[in-house]
C-alpha positions in Angstrom: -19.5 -29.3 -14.9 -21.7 -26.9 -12.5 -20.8 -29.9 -10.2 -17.7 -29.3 -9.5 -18.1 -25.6 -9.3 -20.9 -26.1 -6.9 -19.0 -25.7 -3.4 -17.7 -22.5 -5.0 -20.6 -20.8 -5.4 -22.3 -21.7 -2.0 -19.5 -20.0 -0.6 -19.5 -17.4 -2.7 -23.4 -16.9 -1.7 -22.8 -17.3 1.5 -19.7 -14.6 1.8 -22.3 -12.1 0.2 -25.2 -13.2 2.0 -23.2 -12.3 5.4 -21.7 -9.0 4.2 -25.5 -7.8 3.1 -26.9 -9.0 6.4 -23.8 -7.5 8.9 -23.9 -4.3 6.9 -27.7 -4.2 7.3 -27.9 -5.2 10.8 -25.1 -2.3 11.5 -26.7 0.0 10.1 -30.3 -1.5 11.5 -28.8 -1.4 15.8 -26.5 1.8 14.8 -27.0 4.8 17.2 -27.0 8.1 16.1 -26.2 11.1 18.2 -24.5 13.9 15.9 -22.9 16.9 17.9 -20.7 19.4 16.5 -17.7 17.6 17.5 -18.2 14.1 16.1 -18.7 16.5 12.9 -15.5 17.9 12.8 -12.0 17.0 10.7 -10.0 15.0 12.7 -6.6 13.9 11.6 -4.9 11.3 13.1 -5.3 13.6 16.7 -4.6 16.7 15.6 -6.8 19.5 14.7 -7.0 19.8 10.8 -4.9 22.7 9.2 -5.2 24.7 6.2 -8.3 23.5 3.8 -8.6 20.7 1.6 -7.6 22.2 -1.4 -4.0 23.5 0.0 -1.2 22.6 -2.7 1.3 20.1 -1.8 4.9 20.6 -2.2 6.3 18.5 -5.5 9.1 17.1 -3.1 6.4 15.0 -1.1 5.7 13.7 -4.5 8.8 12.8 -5.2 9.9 11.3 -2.0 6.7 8.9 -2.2 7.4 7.8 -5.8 11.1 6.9 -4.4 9.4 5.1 -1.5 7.6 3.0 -3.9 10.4 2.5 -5.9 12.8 1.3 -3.1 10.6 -0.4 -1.6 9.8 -2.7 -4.4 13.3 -3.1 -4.3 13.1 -5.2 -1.3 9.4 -6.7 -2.9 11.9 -8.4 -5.8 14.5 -9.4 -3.4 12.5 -11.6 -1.4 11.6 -14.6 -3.9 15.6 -14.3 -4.7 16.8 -14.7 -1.2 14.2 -17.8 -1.0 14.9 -19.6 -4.5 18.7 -18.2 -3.8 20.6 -22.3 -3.6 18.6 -23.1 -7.0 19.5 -19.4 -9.2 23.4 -20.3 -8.5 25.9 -17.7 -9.3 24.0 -16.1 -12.0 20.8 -15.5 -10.0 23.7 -14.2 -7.6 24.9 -12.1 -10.7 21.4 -10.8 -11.9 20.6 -9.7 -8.3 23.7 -7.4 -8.3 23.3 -5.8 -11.1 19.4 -5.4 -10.1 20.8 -3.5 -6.9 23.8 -1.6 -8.6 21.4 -0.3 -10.7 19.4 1.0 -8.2 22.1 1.9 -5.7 23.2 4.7 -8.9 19.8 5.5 -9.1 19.6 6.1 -5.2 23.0 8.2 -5.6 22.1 10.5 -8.6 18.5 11.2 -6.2 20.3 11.8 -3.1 22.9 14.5 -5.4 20.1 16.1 -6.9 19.3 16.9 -3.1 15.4 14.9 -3.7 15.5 13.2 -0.4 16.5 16.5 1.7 12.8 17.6 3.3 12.9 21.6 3.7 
């Protein structure tokens, strides 16, 4: 049985052998000049604002649970549009219902005034 399994483990030796030895030999050639600006925040270009413990707004909450949640909307349409010929008209059904319910989701957020960014 450890046979079968053995061309598994090589590679599984060698994929950790590799990641010891290039993080070892990074570290190993690495050079290291610190000045007081490699020190600094930086943030995507800008310079940072406010400290790390500011308090976020509950609406950027919000608007990244509805991101997640739309966008796994399009996560579940995709093996439906690819197994679409084989569901047939009730896999056509299913799917509409799937997106009516979240289209009145969508509409009872955007009343509620969740997706306007003040």
């Amino acid at each position: 049985m450890l046979r079968e399994y053995a061309p598994l483990l090589l590679l599984v030796g060698i994929v950790i052998v590799s990641a010891v030895a290039m993080i070892g030999l990074s570290h190993a050639i690495q050079t290291r000049r610190p000045t007081q600006v490699k020190g600094m925040p930086y943030e995507s270009g800008m310079p940072a604002l406010g400290g790390t413990r500011d308090r976020f707004s509950v609406k950027f909450y919000l608007v990244a649970m509805l991101f997640i949640v739309f966008d796994l909307e399009a996560v579940f349409m995709i093996p439906w549009a690819v197994s679409f010929r084989q569901l047939g008209l009730l896999g056509l059904i299913e799917m509409l219902v799937f997106v009516l319910i979240l289209l009145v989701a969508y509409i009872y957020v955007w009343k509620r005034g969740a997706l306007e960014w003040e």
